[in-house]
N, C-alpha and C positions, 0 to 999 in steps of 0.2 A: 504494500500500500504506500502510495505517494502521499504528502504534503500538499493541499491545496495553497497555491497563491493566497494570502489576505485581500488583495486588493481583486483578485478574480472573483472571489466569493464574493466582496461588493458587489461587481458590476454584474453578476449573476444574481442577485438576491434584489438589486436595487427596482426593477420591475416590477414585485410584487410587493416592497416594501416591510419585507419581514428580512430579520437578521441573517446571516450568512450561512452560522450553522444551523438553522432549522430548514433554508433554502437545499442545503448539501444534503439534510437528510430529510428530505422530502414531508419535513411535519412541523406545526407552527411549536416552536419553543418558544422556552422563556427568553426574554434579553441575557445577554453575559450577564454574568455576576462582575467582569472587568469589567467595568464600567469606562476607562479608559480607551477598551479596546473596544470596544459599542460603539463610542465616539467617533472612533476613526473609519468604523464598517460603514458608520451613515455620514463620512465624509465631512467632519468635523477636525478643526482642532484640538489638540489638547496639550497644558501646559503645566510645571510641575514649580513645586518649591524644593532646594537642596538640602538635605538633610545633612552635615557634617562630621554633628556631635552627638552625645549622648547625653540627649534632653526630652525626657517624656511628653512634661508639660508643654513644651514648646513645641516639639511635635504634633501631638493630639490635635493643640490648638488650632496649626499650620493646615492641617491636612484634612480637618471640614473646610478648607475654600477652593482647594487646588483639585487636579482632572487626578495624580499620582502624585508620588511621593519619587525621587531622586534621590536614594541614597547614596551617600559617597563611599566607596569602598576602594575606588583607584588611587585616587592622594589623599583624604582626607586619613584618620586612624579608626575609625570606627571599626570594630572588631562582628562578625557575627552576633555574638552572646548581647551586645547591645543593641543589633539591629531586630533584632531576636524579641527583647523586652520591651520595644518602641513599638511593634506592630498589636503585640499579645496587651499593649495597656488600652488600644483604640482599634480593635481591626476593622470595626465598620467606619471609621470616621469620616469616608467620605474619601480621600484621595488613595489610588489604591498603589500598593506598596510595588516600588520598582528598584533594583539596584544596577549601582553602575559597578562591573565586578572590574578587576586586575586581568583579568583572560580570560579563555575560554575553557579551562582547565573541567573534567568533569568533577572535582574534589569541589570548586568554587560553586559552578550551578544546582550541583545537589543540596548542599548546605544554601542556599538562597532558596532556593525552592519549598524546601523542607521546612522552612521556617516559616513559609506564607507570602513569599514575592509571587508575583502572577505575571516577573514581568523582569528579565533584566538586557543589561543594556554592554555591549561590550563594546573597549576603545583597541584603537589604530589596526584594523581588521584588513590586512594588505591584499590578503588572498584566500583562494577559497578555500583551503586546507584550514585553516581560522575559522571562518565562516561556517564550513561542514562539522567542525569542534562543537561550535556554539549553538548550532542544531541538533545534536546528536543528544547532547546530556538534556537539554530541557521538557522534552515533552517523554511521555511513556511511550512503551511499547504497543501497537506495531510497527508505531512510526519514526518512532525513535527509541532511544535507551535509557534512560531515567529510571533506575532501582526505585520500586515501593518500599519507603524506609521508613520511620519514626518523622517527629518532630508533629509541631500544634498547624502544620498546614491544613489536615483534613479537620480541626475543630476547628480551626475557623471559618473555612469556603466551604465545609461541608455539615450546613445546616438547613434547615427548613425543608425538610425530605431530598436536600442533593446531596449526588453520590460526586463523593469528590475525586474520586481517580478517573471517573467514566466523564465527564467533564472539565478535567483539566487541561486538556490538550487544547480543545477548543479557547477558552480562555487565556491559556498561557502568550504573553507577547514577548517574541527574543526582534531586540534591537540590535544595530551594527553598527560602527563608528568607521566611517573614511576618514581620515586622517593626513596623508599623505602621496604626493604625487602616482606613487605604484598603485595607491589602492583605488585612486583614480582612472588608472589606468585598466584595474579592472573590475571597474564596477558591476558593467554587467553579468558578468561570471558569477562573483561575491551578490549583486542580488538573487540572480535564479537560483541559488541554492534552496530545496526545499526545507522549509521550515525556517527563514527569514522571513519577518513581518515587514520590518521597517528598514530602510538605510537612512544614516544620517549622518552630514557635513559635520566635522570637529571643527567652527571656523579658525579659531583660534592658532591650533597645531597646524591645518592643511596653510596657514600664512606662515607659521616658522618653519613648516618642511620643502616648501616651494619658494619659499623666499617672495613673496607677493603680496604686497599687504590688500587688505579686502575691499578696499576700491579700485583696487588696480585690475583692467582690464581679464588681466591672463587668471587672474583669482578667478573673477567670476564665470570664465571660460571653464575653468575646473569644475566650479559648482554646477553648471547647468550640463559638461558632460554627466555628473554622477546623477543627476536630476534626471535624465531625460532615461538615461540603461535604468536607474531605479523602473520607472514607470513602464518602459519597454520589457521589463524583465515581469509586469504585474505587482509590484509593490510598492508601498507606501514612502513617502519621500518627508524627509524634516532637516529640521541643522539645529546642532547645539545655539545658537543665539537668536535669541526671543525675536532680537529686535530687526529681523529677516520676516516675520510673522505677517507685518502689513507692509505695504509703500513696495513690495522687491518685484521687478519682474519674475520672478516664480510663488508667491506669495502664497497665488490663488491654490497653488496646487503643493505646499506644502504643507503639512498636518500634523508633526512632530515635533516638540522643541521642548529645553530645558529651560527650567526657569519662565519667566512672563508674566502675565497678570492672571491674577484672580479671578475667578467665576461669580465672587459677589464685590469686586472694587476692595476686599479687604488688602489691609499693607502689615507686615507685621510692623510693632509698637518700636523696636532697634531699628529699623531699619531708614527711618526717618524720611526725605527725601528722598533715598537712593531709587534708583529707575529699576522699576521690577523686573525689565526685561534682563538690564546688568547681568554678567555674569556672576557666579559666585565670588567672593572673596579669595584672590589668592590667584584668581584664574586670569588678572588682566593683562596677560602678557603684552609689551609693547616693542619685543623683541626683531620682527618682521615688520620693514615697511615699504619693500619692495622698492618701486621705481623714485629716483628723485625726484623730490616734490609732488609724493604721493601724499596725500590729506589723512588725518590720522581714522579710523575705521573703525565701526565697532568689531568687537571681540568677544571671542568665547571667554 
């Protein structure tokens, strides 16, 4: 058994107006319980707040306003066992729980999965040997590999008479991070992978690894190649920076992004001023500015 495309299952389901996986199996189901990944089947945005630290309160609070949750687990220090107590203090709260892992390692997606992520996100994904990594461990068998193991994943998704193993695949969203010129180059490979939902632009990095800063011509040539193999491959297209979201020529057709505004205009109470789209803290690299007398550009 193959992998259906995400964005296939859209344009197949979009006709009758009922969600993808009830389309695929020919019976009106309930909506996902990802509520993120619903989102994006009825061709919606969705936008997240970054999770860095280990802060319940500040979580819980964060994650009634946002589509998911971002956690940080590539730079930031956050450990499993905290990401772990962060989901289990709110798991209905509203934004549904996604991490950004270090690899594709299957030791990583199991332990995220097992704890209740429905949803992670892997950086600098060069080729499709990565790609087919980070497909392999996230969803069960037949279609993939993901051992039925312990952890509070099935008390939490698996409530109100759902069977959570028989529905997690469907739910489950595995993200991909371009990054750099190579993985540019082979975007369309790295998306037809089965069981990639989303590609998305690292703007940030694909500026320090191409040496381009992101108004610069040749940047946005990069972007719009991995934009157009995303969408030619049937999948879902985003970029780590919000503020790509309106005003870009591919705007309309991106759907994915880290960070950005709230679903009810909330801002958290520290953050003061700062632009919601902004990248996290830590992330503004000013390293790449490509051509002289390139204008300085937003950043992942």
């Amino acid at each position: 058994m193959r992998f259906l495309s995400t964005l296939g299952l859209v344009l197949s389901a979009a006709a009758l107006g009922v969600p993808a996986v009830a389309q695929a199996q020919g019976d009106a189901k309930p909506k996902l319980y990802n509520t993120a990944k619903q989102k994006l089947l009825e061709g919606k945005q969705v936008f997240s707040f970054t999770q860095q630290k280990f802060d319940i309160a500040g979580y819980c609070e964060a994650a009634k306003h946002y589509d998911y949750t971002w956690f940080e687990m590539q730079h930031a220090t956050l450990e499993f066992k905290d990401v772990e107590a962060m989901i289990a203090a709110c798991p209905h709260a509203g934004a549904i729980p996604m991490i950004r892992l270090p690899d594709a390692q299957e030791f990583h997606i199991q332990h995220a999965t097992d704890l209740g992520a429905l949803g992670v996100v892997i950086p600098t994904v060069d080729d499709v040997e990565r790609a087919r990594e980070a497909a392999k461990w996230s969803r069960y068998p037949p279609v993939a590999r993901r051992s039925s193991g312990g952890g509070q994943a099935r008390s939490i998704w698996g409530i109100n008479g759902v069977n959570y193993a028989k529905t997690f695949n469907d739910n489950m969203l595995v993200v991909v991070m371009i990054e750099s010129p190579t993985g540019v180059a082979n975007a369309y490979d790295i998306a037809s992978v089965a069981g990639i939902d989303v590609v998305i632009i690292g703007n940030n990095d694909l500026s320090v690894f191409s040496g381009f800063a992101q108004d610069d011509d040749r940047y946005q040539a990069l972007v719009k190649k991995v934009h157009d193999d995303t969408l030619r491959a049937g999948k879902i297209f985003g970029q780590a920076n919000a503020n790509y979201a309106k005003g870009h020529p591919l705007s309309k057709t991106a759907k994915f992004f880290q960070n950005g505004p709230s679903n009810d205009g909330w801002k958290p109470a520290a953050s003061g001023a700062r632009n919601p789209n902004a990248p996290p803290e830590g992330e503004e690299d000013t390293r790449a500015r490509g051509a002289k007398g390139a204008k300085p550009a937003p950043r992942k």
